[in-house]
PyMOL CGO cylinders between C-alpha atoms (Angstrom):
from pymol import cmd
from pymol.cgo import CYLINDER

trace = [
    CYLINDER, 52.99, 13.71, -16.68, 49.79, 13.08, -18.77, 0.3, 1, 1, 1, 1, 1, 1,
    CYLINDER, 49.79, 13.08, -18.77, 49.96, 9.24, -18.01, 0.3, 1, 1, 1, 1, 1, 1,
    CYLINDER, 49.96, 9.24, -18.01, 50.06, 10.39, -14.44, 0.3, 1, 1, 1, 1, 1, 1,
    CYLINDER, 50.06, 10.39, -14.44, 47.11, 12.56, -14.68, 0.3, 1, 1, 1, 1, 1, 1,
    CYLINDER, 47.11, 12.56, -14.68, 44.73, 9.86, -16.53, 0.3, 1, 1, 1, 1, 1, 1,
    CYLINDER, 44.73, 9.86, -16.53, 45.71, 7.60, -13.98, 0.3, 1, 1, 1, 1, 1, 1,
    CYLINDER, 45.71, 7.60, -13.98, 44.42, 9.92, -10.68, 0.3, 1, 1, 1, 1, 1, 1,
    CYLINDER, 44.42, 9.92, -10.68, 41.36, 10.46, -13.21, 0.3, 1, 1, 1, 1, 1, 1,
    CYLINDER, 41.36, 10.46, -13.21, 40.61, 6.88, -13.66, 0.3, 1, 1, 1, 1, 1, 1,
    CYLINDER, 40.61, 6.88, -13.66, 41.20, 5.96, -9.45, 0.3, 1, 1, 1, 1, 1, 1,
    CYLINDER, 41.20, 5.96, -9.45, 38.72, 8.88, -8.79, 0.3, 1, 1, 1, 1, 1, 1,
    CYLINDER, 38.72, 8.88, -8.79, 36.03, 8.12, -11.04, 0.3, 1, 1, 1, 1, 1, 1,
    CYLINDER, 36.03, 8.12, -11.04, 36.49, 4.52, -10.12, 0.3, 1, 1, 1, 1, 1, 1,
    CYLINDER, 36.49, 4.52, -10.12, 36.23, 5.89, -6.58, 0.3, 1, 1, 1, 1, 1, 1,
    CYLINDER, 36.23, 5.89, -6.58, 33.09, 7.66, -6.98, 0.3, 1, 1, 1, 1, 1, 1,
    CYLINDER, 33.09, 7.66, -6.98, 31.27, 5.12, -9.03, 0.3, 1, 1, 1, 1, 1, 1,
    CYLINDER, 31.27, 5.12, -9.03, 31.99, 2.35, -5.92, 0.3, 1, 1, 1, 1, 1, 1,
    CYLINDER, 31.99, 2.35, -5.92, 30.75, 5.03, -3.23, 0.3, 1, 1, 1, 1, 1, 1,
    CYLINDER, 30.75, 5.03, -3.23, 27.89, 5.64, -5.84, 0.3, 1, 1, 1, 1, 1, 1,
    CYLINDER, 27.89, 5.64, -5.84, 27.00, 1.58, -5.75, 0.3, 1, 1, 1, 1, 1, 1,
    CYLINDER, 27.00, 1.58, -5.75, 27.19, 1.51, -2.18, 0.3, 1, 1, 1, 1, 1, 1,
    CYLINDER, 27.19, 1.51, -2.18, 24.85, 3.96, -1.44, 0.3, 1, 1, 1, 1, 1, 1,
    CYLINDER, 24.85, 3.96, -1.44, 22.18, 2.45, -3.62, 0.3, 1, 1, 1, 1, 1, 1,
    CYLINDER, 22.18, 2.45, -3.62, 22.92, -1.03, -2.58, 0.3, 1, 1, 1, 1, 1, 1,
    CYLINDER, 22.92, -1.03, -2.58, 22.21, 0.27, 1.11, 0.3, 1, 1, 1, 1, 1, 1,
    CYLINDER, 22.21, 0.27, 1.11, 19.00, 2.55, -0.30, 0.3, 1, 1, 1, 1, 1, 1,
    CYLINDER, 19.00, 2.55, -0.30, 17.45, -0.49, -2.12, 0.3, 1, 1, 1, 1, 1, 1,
    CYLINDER, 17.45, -0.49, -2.12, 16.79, -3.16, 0.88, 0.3, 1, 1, 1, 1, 1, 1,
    CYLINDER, 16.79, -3.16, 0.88, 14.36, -5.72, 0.01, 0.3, 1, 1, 1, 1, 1, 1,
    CYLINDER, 14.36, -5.72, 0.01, 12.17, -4.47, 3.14, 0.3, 1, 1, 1, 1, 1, 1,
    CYLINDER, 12.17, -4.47, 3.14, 11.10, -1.47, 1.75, 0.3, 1, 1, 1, 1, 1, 1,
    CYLINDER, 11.10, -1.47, 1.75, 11.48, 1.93, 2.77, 0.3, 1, 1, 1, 1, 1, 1,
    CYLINDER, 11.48, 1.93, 2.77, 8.92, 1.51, 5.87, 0.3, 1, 1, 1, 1, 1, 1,
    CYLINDER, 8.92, 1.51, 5.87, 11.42, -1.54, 6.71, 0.3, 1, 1, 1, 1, 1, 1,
    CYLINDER, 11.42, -1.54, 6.71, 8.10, -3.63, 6.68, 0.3, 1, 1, 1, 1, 1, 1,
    CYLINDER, 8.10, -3.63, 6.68, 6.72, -6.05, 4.46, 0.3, 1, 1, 1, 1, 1, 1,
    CYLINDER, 6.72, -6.05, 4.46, 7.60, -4.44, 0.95, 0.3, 1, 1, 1, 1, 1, 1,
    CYLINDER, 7.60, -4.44, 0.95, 4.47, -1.83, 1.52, 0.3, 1, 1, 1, 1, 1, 1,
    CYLINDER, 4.47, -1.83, 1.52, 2.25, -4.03, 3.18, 0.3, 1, 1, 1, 1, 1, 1,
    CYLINDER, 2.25, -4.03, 3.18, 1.64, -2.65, 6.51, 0.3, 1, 1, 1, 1, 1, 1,
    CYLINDER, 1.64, -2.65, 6.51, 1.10, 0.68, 7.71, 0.3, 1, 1, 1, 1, 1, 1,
    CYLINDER, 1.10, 0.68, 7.71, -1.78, 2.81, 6.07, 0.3, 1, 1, 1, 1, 1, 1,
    CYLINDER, -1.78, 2.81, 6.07, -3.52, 2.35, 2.49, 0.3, 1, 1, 1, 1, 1, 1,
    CYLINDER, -3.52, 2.35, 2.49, -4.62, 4.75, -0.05, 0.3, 1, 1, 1, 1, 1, 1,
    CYLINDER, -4.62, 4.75, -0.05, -7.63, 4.10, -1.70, 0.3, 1, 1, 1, 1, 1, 1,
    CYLINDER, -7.63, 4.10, -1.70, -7.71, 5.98, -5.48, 0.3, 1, 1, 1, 1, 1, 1,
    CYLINDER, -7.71, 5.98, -5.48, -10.55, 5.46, -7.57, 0.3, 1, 1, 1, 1, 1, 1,
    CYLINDER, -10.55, 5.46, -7.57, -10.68, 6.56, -11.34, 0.3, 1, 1, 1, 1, 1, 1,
    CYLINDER, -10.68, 6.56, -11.34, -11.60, 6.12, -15.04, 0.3, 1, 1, 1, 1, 1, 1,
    CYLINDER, -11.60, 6.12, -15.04, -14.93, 8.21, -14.89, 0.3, 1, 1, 1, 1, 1, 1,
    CYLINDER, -14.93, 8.21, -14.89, -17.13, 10.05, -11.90, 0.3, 1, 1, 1, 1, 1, 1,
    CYLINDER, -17.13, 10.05, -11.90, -19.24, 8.20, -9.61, 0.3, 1, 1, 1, 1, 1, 1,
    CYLINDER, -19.24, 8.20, -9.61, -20.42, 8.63, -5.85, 0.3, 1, 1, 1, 1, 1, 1,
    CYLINDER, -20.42, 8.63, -5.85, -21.24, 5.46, -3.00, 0.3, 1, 1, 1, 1, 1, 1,
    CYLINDER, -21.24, 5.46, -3.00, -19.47, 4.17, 0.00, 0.3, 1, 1, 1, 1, 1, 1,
    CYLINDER, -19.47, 4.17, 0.00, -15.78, 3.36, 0.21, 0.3, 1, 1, 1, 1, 1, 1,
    CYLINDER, -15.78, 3.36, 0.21, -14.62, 0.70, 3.02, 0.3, 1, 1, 1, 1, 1, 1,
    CYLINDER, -14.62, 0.70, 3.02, -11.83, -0.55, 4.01, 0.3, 1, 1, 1, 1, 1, 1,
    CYLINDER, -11.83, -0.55, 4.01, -11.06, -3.70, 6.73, 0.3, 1, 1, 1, 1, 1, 1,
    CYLINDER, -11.06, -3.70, 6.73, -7.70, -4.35, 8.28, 0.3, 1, 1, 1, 1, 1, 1,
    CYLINDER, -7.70, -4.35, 8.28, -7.58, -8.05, 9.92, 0.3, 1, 1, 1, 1, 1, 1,
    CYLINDER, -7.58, -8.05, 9.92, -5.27, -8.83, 12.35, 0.3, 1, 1, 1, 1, 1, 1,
    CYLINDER, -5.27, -8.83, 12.35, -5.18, -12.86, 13.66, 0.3, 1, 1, 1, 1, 1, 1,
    CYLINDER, -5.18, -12.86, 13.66, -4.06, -13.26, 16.56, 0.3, 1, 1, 1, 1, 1, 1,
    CYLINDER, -4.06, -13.26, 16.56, -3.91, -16.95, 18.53, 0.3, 1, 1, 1, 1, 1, 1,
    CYLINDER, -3.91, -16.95, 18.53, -7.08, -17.68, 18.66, 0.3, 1, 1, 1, 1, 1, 1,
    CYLINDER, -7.08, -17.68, 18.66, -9.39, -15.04, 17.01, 0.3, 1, 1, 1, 1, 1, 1,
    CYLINDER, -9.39, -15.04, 17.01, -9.05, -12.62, 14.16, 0.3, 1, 1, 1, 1, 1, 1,
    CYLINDER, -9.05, -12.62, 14.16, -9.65, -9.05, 14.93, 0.3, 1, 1, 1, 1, 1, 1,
    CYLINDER, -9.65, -9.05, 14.93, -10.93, -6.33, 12.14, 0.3, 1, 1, 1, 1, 1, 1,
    CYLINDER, -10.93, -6.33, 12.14, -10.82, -2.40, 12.44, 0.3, 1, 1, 1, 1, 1, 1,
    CYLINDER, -10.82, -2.40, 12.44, -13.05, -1.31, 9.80, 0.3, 1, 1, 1, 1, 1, 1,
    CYLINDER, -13.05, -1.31, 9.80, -13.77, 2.52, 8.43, 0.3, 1, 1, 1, 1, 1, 1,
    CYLINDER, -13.77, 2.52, 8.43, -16.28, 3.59, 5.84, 0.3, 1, 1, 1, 1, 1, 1,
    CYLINDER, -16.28, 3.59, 5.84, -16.67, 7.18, 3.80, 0.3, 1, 1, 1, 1, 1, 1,
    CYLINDER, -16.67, 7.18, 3.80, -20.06, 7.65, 2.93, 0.3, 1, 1, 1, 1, 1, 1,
    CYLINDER, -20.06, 7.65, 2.93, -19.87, 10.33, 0.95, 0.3, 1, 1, 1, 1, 1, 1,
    CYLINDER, -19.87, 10.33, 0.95, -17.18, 9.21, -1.24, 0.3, 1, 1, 1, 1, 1, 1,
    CYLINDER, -17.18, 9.21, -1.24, -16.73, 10.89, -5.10, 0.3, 1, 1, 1, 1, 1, 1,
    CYLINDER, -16.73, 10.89, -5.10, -14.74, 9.48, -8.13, 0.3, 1, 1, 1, 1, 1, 1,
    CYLINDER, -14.74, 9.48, -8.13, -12.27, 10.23, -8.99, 0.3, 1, 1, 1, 1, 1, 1,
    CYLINDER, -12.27, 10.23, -8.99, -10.69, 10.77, -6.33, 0.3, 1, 1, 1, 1, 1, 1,
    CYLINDER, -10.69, 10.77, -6.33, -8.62, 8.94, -3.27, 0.3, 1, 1, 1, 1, 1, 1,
    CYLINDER, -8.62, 8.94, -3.27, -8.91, 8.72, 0.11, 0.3, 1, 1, 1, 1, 1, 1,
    CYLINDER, -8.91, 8.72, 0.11, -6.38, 7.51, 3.13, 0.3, 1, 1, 1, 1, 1, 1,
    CYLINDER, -6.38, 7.51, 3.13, -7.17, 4.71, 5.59, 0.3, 1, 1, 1, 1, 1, 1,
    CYLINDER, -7.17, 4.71, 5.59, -5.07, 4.64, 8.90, 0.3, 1, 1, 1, 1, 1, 1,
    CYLINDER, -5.07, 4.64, 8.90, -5.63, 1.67, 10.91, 0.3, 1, 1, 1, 1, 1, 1,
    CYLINDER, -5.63, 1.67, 10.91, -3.66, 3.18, 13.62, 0.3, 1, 1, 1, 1, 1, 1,
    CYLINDER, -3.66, 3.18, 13.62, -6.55, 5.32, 14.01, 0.3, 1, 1, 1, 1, 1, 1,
    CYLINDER, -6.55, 5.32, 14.01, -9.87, 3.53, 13.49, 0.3, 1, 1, 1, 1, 1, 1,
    CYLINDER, -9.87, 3.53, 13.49, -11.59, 1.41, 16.16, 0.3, 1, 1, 1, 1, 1, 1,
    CYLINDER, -11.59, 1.41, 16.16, -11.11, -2.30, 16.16, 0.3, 1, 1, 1, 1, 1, 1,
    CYLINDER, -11.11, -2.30, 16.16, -14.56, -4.06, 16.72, 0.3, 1, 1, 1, 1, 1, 1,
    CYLINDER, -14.56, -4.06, 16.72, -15.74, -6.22, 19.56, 0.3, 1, 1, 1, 1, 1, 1,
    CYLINDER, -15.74, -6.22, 19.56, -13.67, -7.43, 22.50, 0.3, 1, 1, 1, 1, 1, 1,
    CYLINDER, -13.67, -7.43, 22.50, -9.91, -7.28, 20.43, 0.3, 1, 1, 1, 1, 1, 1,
    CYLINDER, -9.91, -7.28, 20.43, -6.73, -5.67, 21.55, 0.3, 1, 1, 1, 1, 1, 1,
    CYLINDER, -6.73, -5.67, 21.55, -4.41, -5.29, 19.25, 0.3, 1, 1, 1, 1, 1, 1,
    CYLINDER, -4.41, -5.29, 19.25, -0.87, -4.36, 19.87, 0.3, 1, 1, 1, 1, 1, 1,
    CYLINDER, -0.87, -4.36, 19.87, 0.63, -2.88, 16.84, 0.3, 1, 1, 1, 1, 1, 1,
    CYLINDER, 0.63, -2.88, 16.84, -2.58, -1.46, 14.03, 0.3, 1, 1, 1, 1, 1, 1,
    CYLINDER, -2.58, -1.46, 14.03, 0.33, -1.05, 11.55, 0.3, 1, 1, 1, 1, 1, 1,
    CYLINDER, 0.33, -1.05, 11.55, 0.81, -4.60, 11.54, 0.3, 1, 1, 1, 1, 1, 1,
    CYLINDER, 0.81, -4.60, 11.54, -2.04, -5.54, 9.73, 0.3, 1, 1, 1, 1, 1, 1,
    CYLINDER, -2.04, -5.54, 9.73, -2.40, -9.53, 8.41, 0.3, 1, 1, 1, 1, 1, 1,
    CYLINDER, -2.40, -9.53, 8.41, -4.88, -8.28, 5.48, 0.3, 1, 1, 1, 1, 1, 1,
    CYLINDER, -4.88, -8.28, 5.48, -6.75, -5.50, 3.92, 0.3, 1, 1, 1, 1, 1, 1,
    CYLINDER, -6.75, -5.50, 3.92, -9.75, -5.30, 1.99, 0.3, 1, 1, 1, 1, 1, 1,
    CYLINDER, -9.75, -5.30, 1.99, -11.51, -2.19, 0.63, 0.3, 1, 1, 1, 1, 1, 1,
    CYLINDER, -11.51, -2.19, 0.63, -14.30, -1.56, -1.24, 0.3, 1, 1, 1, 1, 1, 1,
    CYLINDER, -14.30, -1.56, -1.24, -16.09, 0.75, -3.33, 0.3, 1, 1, 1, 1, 1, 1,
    CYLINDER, -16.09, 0.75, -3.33, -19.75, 0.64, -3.81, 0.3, 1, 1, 1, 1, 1, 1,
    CYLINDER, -19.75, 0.64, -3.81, -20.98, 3.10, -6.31, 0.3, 1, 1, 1, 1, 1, 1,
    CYLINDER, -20.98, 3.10, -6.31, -24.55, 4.44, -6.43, 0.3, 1, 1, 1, 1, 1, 1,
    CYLINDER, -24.55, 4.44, -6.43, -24.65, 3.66, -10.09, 0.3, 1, 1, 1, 1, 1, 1,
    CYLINDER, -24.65, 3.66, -10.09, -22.44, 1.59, -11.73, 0.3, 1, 1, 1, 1, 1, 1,
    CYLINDER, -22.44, 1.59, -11.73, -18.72, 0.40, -11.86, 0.3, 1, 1, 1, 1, 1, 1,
    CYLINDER, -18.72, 0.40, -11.86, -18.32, -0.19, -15.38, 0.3, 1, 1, 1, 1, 1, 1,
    CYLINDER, -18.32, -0.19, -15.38, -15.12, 1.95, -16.36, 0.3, 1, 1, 1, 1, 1, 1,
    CYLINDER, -15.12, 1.95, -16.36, -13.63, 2.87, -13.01, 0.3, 1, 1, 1, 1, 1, 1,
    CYLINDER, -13.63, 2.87, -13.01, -10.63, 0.96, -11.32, 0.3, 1, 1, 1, 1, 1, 1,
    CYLINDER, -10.63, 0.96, -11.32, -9.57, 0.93, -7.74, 0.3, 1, 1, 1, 1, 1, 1,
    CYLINDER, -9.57, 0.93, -7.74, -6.04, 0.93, -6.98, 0.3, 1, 1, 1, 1, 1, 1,
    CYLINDER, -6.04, 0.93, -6.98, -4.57, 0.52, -3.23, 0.3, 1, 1, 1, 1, 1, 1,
    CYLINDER, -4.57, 0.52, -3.23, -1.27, 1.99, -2.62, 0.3, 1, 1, 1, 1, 1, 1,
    CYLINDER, -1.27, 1.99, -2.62, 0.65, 1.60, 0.88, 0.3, 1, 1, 1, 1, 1, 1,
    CYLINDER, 0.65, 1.60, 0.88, 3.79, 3.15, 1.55, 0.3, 1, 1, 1, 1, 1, 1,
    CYLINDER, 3.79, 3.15, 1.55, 4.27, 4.45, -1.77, 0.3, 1, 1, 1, 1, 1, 1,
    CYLINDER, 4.27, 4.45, -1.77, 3.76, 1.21, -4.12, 0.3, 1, 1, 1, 1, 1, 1,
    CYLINDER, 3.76, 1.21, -4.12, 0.79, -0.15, -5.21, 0.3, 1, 1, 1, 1, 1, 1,
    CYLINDER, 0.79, -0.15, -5.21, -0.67, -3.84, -3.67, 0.3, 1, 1, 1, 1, 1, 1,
    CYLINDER, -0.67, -3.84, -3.67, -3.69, -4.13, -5.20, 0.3, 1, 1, 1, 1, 1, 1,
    CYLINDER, -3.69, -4.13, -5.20, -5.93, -3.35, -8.36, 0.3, 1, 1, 1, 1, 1, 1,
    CYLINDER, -5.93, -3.35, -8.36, -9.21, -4.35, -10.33, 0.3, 1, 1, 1, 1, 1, 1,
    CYLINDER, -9.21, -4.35, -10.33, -11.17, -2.45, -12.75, 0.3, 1, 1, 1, 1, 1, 1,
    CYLINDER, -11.17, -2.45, -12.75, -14.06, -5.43, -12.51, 0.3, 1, 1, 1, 1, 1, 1,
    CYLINDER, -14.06, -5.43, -12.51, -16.97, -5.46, -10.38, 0.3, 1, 1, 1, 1, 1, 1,
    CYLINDER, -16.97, -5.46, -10.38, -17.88, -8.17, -8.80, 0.3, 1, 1, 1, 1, 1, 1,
    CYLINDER, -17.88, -8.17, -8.80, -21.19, -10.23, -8.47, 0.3, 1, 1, 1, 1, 1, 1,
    CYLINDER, -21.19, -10.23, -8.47, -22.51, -7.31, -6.02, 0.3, 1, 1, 1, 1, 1, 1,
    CYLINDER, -22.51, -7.31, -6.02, -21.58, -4.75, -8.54, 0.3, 1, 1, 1, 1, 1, 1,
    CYLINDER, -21.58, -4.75, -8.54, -19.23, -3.23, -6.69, 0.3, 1, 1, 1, 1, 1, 1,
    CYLINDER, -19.23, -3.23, -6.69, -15.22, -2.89, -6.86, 0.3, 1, 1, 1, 1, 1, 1,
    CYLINDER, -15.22, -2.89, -6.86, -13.32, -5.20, -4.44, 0.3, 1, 1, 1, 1, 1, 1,
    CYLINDER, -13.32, -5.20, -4.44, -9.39, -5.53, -3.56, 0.3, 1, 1, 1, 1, 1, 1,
    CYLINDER, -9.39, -5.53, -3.56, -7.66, -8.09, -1.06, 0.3, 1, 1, 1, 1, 1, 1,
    CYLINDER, -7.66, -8.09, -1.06, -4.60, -8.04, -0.17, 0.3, 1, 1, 1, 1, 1, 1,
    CYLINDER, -4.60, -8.04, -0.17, -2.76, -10.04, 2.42, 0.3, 1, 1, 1, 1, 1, 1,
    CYLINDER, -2.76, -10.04, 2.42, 0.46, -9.05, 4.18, 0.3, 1, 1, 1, 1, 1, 1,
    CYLINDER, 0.46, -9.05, 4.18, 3.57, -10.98, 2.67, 0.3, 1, 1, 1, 1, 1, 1,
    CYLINDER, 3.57, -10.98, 2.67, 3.63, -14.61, 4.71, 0.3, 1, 1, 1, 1, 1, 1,
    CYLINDER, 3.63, -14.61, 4.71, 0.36, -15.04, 5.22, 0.3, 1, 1, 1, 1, 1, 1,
    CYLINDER, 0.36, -15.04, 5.22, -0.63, -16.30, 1.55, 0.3, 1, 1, 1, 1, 1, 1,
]
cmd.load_cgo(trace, "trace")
């Protein structure tokens, strides 16, 4: 009787640990939870910290399209470290005479942070659907904090 018992012990937890498996196997795709490129489309959060500053924050979505490359482009002028700040593309303007079909499908991103004072000490991270794509913590010829990041298959 208690060889019995072990035995419907052992084929339950055996059980449970292979329905346990199979759900993370089918929670962990490759795509990412937005079922995108790993994080790389949709919107991006801008976070800057490491000390308190004030300037512009900008970001630019590209999208290329056959034969011209569009850009939707927002700005917050009165931005303050630290501190973060959400960009939608679905909801800025794109520039000039460009449709564009899907704004979540962006083909690159780049924002930037231009402080009133200096950079030194302050990184800008970019986060999009959760993970981060993008970081620096140094400034760049024009002083200010810049991060690129293309969509997966377009490097």
């Amino acid at each position: 009787m208690r060889h019995t018992t072990v035995l419907r012990h052992l084929r339950t937890g055996s059980l449970c640990l292979l329905v346990v498996v199979g759900l993370l196997a089918v929670g962990c795709d490759s795509g990412g939870s937005n079922g995108g490129g790993g994080g790389k489309s949709g919107a991006v959060t801008a976070e800057v910290e490491g000390g308190e500053a004030s300037g512009n924050l900008s970001a630019d979505f590209t999208y290329k399209k056959e034969n011209e490359t569009c850009t939707k482009a927002a700005y917050d002028d009165d931005f303050a470290a630290p501190g973060d700040k959400e960009f939608d593309p679905s909801v800025i303007p794109t520039f000039g005479d460009c449709s564009v079909d899907d704004a979540t499908n962006w083909d690159a991103v780049e924002v930037a942070f231009n402080p009133d004072e200096s950079a030194d000490g302050l990184t800008l991270t970019l986060t999009s659907g959760g993970s981060e794509i993008g970081s620096t913590s140094s400034p760049n010829a024009s002083g200010n904090l810049s991060v690129t990041v293309e969509a997966e298959g377009d490097g």
